[in-house]
C-alpha positions in Angstrom: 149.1 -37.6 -2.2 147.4 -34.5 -1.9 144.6 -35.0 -4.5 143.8 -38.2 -3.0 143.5 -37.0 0.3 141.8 -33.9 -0.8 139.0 -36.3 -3.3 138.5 -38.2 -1.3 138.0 -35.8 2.0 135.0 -33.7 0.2 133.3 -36.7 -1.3 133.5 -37.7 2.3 131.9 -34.2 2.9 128.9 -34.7 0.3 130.4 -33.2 -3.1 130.5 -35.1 -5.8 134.1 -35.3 -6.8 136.1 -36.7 -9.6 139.8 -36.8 -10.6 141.2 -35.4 -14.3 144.7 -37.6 -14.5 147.1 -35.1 -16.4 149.5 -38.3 -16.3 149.9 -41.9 -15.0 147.1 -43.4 -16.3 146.4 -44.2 -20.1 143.8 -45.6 -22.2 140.0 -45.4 -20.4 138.4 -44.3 -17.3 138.5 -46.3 -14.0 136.7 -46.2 -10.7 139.3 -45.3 -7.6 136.0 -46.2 -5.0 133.4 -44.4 -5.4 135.8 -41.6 -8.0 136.0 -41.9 -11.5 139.0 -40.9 -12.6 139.5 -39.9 -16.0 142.9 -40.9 -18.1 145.2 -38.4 -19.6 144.5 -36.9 -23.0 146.8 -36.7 -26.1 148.8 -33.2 -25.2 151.5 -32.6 -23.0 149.6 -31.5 -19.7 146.1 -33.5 -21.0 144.5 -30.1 -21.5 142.8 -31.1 -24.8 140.5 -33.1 -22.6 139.9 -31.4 -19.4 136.6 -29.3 -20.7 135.6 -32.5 -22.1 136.2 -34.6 -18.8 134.3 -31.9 -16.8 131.4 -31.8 -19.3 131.1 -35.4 -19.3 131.0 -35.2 -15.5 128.5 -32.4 -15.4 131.4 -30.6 -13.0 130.3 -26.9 -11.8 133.8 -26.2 -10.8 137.2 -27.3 -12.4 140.0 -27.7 -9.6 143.6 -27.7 -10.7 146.5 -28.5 -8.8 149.2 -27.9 -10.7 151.5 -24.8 -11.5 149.3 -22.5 -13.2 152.2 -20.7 -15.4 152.1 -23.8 -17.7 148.0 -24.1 -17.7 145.9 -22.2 -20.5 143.1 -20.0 -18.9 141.8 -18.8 -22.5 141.4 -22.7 -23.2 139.2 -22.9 -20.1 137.4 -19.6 -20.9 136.8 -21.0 -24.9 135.0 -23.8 -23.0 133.0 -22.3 -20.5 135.2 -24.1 -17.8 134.8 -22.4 -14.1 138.4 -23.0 -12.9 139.5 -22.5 -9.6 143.2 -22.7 -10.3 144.7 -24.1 -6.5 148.3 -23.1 -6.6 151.7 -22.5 -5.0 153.7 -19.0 -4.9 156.9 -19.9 -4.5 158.6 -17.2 -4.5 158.4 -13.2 -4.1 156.6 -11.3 -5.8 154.0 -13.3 -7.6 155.4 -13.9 -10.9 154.1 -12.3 -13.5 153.5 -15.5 -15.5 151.8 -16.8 -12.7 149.2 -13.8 -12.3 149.0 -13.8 -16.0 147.1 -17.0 -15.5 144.9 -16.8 -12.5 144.0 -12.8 -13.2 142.2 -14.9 -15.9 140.3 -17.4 -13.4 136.9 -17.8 -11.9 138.0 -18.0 -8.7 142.2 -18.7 -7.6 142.7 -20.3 -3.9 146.2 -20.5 -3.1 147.6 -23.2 0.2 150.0 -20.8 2.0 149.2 -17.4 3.5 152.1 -16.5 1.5 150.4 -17.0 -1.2 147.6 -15.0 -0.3 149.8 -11.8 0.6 151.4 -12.3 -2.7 148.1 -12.6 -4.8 146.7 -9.3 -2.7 149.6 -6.9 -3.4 148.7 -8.2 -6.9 145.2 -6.6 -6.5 144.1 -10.5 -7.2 141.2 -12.0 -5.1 142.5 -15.1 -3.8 141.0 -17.8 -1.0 143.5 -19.8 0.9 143.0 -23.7 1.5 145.9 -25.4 3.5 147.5 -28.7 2.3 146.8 -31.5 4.8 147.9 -34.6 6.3 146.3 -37.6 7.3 146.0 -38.3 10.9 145.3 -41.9 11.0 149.0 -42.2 9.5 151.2 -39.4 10.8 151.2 -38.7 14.8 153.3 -39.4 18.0 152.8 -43.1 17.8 156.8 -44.5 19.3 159.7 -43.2 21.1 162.3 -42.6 18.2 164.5 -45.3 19.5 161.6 -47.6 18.4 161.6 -46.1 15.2 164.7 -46.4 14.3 164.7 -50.0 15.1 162.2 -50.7 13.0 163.4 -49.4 9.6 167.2 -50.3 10.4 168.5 -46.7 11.5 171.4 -46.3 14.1 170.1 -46.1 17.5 173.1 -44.1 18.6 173.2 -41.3 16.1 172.3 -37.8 15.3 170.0 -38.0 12.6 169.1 -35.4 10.1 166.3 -36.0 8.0 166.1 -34.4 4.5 162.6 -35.2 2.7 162.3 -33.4 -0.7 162.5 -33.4 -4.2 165.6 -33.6 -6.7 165.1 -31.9 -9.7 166.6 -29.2 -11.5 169.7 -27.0 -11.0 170.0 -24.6 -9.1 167.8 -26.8 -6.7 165.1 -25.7 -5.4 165.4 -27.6 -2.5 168.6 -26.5 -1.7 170.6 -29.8 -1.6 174.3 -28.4 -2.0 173.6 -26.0 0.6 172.5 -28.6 2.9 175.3 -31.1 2.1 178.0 -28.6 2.7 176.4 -27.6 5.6 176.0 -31.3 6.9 179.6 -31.9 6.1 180.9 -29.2 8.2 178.2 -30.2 10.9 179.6 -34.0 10.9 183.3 -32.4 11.4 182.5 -31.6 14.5 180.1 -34.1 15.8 181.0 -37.7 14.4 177.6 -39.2 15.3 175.8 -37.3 13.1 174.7 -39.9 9.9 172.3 -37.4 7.4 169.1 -39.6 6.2 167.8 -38.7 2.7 164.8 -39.1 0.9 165.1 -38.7 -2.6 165.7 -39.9 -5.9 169.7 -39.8 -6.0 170.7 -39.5 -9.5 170.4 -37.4 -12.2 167.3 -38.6 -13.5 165.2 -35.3 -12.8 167.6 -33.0 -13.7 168.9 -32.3 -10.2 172.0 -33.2 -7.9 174.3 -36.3 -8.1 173.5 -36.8 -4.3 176.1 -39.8 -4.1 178.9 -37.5 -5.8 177.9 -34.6 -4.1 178.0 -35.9 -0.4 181.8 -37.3 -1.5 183.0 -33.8 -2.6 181.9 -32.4 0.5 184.2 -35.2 2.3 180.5 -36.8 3.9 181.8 -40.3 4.8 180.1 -43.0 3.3 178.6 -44.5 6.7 177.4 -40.8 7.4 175.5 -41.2 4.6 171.9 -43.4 4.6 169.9 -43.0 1.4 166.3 -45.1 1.1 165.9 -48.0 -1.6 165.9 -46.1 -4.9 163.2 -48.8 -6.4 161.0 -47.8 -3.6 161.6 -44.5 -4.3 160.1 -44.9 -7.7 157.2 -47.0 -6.4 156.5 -44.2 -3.3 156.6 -45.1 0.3 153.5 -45.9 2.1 152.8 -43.5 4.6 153.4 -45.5 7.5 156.7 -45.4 6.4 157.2 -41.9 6.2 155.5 -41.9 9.5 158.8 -43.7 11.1 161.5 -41.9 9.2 159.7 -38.9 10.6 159.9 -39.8 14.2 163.1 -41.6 13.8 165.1 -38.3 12.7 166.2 -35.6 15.6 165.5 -33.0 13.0 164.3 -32.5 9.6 166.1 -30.1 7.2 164.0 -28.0 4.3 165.7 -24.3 3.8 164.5 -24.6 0.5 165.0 -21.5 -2.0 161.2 -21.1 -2.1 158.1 -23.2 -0.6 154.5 -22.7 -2.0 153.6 -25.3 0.7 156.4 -27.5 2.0 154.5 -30.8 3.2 157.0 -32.9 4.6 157.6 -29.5 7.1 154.1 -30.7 7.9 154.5 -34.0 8.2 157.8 -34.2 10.3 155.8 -31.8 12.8 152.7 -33.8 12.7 154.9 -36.9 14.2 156.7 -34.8 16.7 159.5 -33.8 14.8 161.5 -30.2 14.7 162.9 -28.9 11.3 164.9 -26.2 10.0 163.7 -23.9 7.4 164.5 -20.6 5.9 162.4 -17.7 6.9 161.1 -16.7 3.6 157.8 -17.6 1.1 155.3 -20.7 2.9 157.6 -22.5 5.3 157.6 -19.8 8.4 154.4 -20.0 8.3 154.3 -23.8 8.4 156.6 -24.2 11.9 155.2 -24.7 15.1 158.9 -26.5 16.6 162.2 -25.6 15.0 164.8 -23.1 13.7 164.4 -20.3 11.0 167.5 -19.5 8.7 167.3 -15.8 8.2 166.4 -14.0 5.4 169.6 -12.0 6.0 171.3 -15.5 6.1 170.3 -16.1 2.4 171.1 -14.6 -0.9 168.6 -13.5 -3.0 168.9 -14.3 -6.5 166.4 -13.4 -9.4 164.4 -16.5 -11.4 163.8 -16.8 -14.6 160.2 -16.1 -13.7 161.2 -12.4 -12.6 160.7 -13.0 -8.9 162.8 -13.3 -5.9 164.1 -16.9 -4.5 166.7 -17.5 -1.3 170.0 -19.3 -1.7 170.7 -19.9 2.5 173.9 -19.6 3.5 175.6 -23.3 4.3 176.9 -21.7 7.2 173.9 -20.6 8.8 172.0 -24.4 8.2 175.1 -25.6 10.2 174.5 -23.1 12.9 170.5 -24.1 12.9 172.0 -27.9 12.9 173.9 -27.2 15.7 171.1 -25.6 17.7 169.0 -28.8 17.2 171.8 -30.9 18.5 171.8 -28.9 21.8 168.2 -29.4 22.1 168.8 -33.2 21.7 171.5 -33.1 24.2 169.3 -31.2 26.7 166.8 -34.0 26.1 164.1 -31.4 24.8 163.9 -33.7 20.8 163.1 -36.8 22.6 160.6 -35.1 25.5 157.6 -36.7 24.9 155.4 -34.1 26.0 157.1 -31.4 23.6 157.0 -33.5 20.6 152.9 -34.2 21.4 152.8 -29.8 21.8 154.0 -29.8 18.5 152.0 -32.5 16.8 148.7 -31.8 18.5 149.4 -28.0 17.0 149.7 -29.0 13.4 146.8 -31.4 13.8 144.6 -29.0 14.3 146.0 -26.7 11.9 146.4 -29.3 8.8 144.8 -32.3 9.8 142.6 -33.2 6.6 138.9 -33.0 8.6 139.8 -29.6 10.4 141.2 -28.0 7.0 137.4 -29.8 5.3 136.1 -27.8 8.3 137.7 -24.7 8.4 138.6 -24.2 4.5 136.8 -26.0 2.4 133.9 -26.1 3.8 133.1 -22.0 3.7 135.0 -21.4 0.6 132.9 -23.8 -1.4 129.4 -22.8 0.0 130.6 -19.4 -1.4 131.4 -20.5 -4.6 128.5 -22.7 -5.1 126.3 -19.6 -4.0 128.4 -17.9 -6.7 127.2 -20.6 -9.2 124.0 -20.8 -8.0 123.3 -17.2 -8.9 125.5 -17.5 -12.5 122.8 -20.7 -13.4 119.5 -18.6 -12.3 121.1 -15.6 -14.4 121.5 -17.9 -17.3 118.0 -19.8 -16.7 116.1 -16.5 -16.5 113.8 -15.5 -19.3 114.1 -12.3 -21.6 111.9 -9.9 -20.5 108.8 -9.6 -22.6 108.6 -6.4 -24.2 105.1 -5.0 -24.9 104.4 -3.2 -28.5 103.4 0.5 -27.9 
């Protein structure tokens, strides 16, 4: 979602732009509007046909977005490729894997401030570009009774929203930390139901969802999980766009954020969240509740940097909190949930991040270009026999 709203946002803005599939699309080039899109090559990440792709394209600047720890930068360098690695920093410190990479790079631009503290106690020039949102789909559209009518949610209930990924263990996105936390939260108020978005199984790698929520004692009608087919296919936004104004609260105390979009999205339509106070997602809130750093135990990844298990106790306190606002009427005020969406529009709203970001960081690098090409184009001096 991202690149396409990225692509197609600067060839809206005059670049010329096309998109290198590193997967999901086989066999021969095709034209997504006015973008060519190229297919994925023969290796794992389709690196054995990026420089060609970009050459083909006559491309100045190569644009990944993708975890740079698994890209090559001496396979970019062997190919005279200018790449402008932008990527997340999920954690604390930058791992070293990660620098390893984008040390390497013409020119890194990270999407979370976060990031860009990281990469300068790294001593690495960085530029930060946001992650946006589209605001002809996600805004303050309905009253979340109307939502919830119209994708089939309980009109009575406390909902809690969880919007994230399911993949790998421990998980990232902290699922058994929020399911714990929801079942203790649902012992105490019986009209809480907790909404997921996510793949359920163990497909990924991640948490049996279904099991997990039983262990915890989650009652089955507590429980509301989205059509798993649809899952696969992905959800058109305006979808998203009503499960975001249907919850009370969305909850994303992940272990480590290099972004954290549906923290922007949920906000966007009005929506508070809870998040832990560590990496991107502080940075992201503009209505909700932090779990504290001294809430969360830090544990050391694999990739030599620091990550935040939160404390199941402490989501539940944060739930808790945003129930209290629900009862005081402040969720459903109208006028707070527009204070809140009109402030990540004009934080993250794809135009005002062209504007803002994009726009200055890319004159700069095609001034950097600019002078690289004359460089190149200008002739040997002529030296004169004595």
């Amino acid at each position: 979602m991202q690149t396409a709203i990225h692509a197609r946002a600067l060839h809206d803005a005059g670049h010329q732009v096309a998109v290198h599939a590193n997967f999901g699309l086989e066999g021969g080039a095709l034209n997504w509007g006015p973008i060519k899109v190229y297919p994925r090559g023969m290796t794992d990440l389709s690196l054995d046909t990026l420089a060609a792709n970009a050459r083909d394209f006559g491309a100045d600047l190569v644009v990944s977005l993708f975890d740079v720890w698994v890209l090559r930068h001496e396979l970019m360098q062997a190919h005279g490729v200018r790449w402008a690695p932008w990527f997340p920093i999920d954690s604390e410190p930058i791992p070293e894997a990660v620098a390893r990479q984008v040390r390497e790079a013409w020119q890194p631009i990270v999407f979370s401030r976060h990031g860009e503290r990281m990469c300068e106690q790294a001593g690495i020039p960085s530029r930060y570009v946001p992650h946006a949102f589209d605001p002809d789909v996600y805004g303050v559209t309905q009253p979340r009774q109307e939502a919830r009518e119209r994708r089939k949610l309980p009109t009575d209930a406390f909902i809690v929203g969880v919007c994230a990924a399911n993949k790998g263990v421990p998980s990232r996105k902290s699922w058994p930390e929020i399911m714990q936390a929801f079942a203790d939260f649902r012992r105490r108020h019986t009209d809480a139901v907790l909404a997921v978005h996510t793949v359920t199984s163990t497909a990924h790698q991640g948490v049996d969802i279904i099991g997990t929520a039983g262990a915890f004692g989650i009652p089955d009608e507590a429980l509301l999980v989205c059509d798993q087919y649809r899952q696969t296919l992905g959800f058109p936004g305006s979808y998203m766009r009503d499960f975001f104004e249907a919850i009370d609260v969305l909850v994303n105390p992940a272990q480590g954020e290099g972004f954290g979009v549906p923290i922007m999205e949920a906000q966007a339509c009005g929506t508070p969240v809870i998040v832990g106070d560590w990496t991107a997602m502080p940075e992201l809130v503009e209505w909700g509740w932090l779990v504290r750093k001294d809430e969360a135990l830090p544990w050391w990844t694999p990739q030599h940097a620091f990550q935040f298990h939160p404390s199941a106790s402490a989501i539940a306190d944060r739930m808790e909190d945003a129930y209290q606002a629900k009862a005081s009427g402040a969720i459903d005020d109208t006028a707070q949930r527009k204070r809140c969406a009109r402030k990540t529009h004009a934080a993250y709203a794809i135009q005002n991040v062209v504007r803002d970001h994009w726009t200055p960081v890319l004159a700069e690098l095609e001034e950097r270009i600019r002078l690289e090409t004359d460089q190149a184009d200008a002739p040997e001096p002529e030296v004169l026999a004595a």
